[in-house]
C-alpha positions in Angstrom: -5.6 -10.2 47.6 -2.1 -8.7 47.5 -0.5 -6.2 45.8 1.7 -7.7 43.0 5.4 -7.6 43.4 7.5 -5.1 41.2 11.2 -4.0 40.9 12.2 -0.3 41.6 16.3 0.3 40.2 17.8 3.6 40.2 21.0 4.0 37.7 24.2 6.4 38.6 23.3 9.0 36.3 19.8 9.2 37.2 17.8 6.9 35.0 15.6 4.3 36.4 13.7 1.6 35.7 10.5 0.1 36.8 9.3 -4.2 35.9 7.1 -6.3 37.4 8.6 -9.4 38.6 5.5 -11.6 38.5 4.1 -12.0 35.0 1.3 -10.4 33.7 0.6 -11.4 30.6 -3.1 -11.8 29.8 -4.1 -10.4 32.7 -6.3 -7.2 33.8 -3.5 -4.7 35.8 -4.8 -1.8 37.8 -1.9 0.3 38.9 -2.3 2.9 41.6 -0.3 5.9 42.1 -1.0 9.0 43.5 0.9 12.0 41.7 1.8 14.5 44.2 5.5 15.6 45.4 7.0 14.7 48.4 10.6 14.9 50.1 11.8 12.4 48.0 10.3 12.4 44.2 8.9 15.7 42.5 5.8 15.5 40.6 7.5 15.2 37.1 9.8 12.4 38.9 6.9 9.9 39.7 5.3 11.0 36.4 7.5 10.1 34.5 8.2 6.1 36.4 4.7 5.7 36.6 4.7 5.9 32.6 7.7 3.5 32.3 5.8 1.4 34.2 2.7 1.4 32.5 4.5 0.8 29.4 6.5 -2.1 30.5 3.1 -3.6 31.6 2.3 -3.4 28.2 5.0 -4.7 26.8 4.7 -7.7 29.0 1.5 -8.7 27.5 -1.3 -7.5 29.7 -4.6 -7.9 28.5 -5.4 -4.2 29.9 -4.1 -1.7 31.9 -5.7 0.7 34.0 -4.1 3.9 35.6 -5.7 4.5 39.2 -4.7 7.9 40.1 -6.3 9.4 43.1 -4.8 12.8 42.5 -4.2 13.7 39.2 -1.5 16.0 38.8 -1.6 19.1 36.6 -5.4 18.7 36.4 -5.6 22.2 37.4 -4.0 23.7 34.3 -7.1 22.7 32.1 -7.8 26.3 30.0 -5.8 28.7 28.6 -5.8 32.0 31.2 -2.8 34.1 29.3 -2.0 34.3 25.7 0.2 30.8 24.6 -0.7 29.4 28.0 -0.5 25.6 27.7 -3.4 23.5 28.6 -1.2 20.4 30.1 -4.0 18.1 31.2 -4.6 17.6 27.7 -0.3 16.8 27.6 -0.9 14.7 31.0 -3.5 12.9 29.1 -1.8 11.8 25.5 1.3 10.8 27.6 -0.8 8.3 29.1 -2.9 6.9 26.4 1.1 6.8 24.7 2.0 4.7 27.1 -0.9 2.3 26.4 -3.3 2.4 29.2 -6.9 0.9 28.3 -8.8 3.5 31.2 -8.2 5.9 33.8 -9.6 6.4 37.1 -9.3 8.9 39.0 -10.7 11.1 42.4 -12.8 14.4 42.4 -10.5 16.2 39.6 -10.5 20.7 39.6 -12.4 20.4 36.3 -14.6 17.1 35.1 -15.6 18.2 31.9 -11.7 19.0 30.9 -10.6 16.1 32.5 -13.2 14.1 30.2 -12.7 15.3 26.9 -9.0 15.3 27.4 -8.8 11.8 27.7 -9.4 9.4 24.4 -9.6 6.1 26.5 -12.7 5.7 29.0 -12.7 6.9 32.0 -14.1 6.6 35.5 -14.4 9.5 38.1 -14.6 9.0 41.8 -16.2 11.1 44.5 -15.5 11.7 47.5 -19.0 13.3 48.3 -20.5 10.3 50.3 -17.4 10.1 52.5 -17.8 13.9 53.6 -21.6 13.7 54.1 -21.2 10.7 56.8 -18.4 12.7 58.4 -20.6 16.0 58.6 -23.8 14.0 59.3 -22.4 12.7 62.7 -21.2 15.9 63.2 -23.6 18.6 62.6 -27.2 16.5 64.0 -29.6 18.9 64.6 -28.5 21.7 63.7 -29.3 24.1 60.5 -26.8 23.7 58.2 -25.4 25.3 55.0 -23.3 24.3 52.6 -20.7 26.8 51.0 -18.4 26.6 47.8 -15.4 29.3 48.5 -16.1 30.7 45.2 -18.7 30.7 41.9 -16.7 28.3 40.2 -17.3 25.8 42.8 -20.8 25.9 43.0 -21.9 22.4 41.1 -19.9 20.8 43.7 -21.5 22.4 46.6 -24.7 22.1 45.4 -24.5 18.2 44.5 -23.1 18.0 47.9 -26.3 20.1 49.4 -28.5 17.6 48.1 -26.7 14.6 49.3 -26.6 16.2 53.0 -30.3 17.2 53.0 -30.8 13.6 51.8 -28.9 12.4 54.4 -30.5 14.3 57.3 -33.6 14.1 56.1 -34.1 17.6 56.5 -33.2 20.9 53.6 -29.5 21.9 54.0 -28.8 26.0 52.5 -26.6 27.3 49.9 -23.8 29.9 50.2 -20.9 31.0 48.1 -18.4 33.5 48.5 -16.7 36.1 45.8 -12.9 35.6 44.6 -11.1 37.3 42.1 -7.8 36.0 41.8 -4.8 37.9 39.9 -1.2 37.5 39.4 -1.5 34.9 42.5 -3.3 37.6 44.8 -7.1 36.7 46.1 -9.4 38.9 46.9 -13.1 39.2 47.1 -15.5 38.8 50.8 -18.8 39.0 49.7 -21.4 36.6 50.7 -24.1 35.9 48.6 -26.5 33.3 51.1 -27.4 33.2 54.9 -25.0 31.4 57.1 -26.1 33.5 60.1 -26.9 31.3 63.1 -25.9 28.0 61.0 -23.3 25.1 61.0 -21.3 26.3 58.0 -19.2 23.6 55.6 -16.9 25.1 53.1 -16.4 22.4 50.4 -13.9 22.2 47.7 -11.7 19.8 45.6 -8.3 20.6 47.0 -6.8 22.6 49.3 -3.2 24.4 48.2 -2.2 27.3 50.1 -5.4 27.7 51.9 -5.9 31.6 51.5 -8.7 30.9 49.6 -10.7 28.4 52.4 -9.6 30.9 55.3 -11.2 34.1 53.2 -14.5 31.7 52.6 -13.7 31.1 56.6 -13.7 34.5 57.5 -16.7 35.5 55.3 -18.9 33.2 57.1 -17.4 34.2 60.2 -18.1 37.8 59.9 -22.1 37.1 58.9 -22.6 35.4 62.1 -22.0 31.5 61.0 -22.5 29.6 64.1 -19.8 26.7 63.2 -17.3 27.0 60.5 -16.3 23.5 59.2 -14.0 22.9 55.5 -13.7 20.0 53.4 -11.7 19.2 50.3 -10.9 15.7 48.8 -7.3 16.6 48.5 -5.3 18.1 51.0 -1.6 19.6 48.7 -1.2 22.3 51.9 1.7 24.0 50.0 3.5 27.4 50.7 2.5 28.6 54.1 -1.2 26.2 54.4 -0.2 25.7 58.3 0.2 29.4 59.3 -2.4 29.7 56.9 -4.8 27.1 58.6 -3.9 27.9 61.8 -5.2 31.7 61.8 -8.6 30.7 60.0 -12.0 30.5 62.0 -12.1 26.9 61.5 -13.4 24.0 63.6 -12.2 20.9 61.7 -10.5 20.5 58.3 -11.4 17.3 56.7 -9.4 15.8 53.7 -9.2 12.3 51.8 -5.5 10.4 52.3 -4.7 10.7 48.4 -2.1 13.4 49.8 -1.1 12.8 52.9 -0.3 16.0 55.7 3.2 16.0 55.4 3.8 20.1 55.0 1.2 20.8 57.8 2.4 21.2 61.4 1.9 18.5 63.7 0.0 20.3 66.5 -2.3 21.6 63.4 -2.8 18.2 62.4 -3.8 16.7 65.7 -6.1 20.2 66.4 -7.9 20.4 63.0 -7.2 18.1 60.8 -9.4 15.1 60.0 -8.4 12.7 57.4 -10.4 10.2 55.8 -9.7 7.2 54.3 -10.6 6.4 50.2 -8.7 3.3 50.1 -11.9 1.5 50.4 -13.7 3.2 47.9 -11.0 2.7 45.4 -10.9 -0.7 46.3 -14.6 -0.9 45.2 -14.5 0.6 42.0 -12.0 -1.6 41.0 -13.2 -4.5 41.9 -16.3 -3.6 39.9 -14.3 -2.1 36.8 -12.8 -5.8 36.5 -15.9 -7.3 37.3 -18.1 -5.1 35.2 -19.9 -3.9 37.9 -21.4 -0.6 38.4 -19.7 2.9 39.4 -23.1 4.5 39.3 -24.3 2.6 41.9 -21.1 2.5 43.7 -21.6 7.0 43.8 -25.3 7.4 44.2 
């Protein structure tokens, strides 16, 4: 299979447009874009074409269309945290039912349950979870392991992945988190509730931004005598100073998905720490079992 054909035009005074050029009418479209920022488009730029696009699909008569978006963008403004805050996932989410989508899919987002009830039209959620345990299986072997969520907030994730890793080695894998407080953009908090000491530590998290958060979770295990120190998030944004960051934190690897790829990370911080790990294949899957009507259930356990 390849990926259809489509038509890209930029206008003098900014506007754009976005077609296919191979009809669709009738037909089930999956269109995949992954909504981060780069060098070339913002955020809000490739929001807003991807929308065009998905209504032009639409108007050309396709049966259904489904939005396949790896990362999610604004997912992580889900709740209110200051008076007349506004809660743009649930925005993100009538934008794209406006522009007629049938489902969306989409890749380990902050907050499931907002991400669920903000959207009317079903939708899948991926995980990365099996993809990280057969990275840190190979890696870790023998030894004692713990898992550790960089804060409380993150501690369904770690523990789902706990299970899956003591599943996977056959053997029972700790729990550790670490406090954060976070306020007016400052993070604080080093307490360590769990024992790390003597053990092959993974941090695990949904996304990494500026890292401050993973190198304090680094450091705490660090200071109570963690043997190894490894991190893991699906999605790797590495904004404001991640590399300076990254490069200073008592880290072996850093493992990420390719929905974002490095490209604000130093090179020689890339090649010394940085593992990335392919979803394309997963993604692949789930679509071929969405059209199909196959099961995702199956396809994550």
């Amino acid at each position: 299979m390849v990926l259809a054909k489509h038509e890209e035009r930029n206008f003098e005074d900014g506007e754009h447009k976005t077609r296919p050029l191979e009809s669709v009418r009738g037909k089930d479209v999956f269109v995949v874009q992954s909504l981060y920022g780069d060098a070339t488009q913002s955020v809000n730029d490739k929001l807003c074409r991807f929308l065009f696009f998905l209504g032009a699909l639409r108007d050309a008569s396709a049966a259904r269309v489904t939005a396949v978006v790896p990362y999610l963008c604004y997912a992580r403004k889900d709740r209110r945290s200051k008076p007349r805050d506004p809660i743009t996932t649930r925005y993100i989410a009538a934008m794209f039912e406006a522009a007629g989508i049938e489902r969306m899919v989409t890749l380990d987002v902050h907050n499931l349950a907002a991400f669920e009830n903000a959207f009317r039209v079903p939708t899948d959620h991926l995980e990365a979870k099996r993809l990280f345990v057969e990275h840190f299986a190979a890696l870790v072997k023998e030894d004692n392991v713990v898992v550790v969520s960089p804060d409380v907030g993150g501690i369904k994730r770690a523990e789902a992945f706990r299970e899956a890793m003591s599943r996977k080695l056959g053997r029972t894998v700790g729990i550790a988190f670490v406090e954060k407080y976070r306020s007016a953009g400052v993070v604080s908090g080093e307490a360590l509730v769990g024992d790390v000491a003597g053990k092959s530590a993974i941090i695990i998290d949904d996304l990494i931004s500026s890292g401050t958060t993973l190198a304090r979770a680094a450091k705490a295990c660090s200071a109570h005598k963690a043997a190894l120190v490894f991190a893991a998030a699906t999605h790797g944004v590495f904004a404001s100073d991640a590399s300076r960051v990254l490069t200073g934190a008592s880290l072996e690897t850093v493992a990420v998905t390719n929905t974002i790829p490095p490209f604000r990370l130093s090179a020689e911080l890339v090649q010394s720490k940085l593992v990335v790990i392919d979803v394309a294949p997963l993604v692949a899957e789930a679509i071929k079992r969405i059209h199909g009507g196959g099961s995702l259930t199956e396809l994550l356990d």
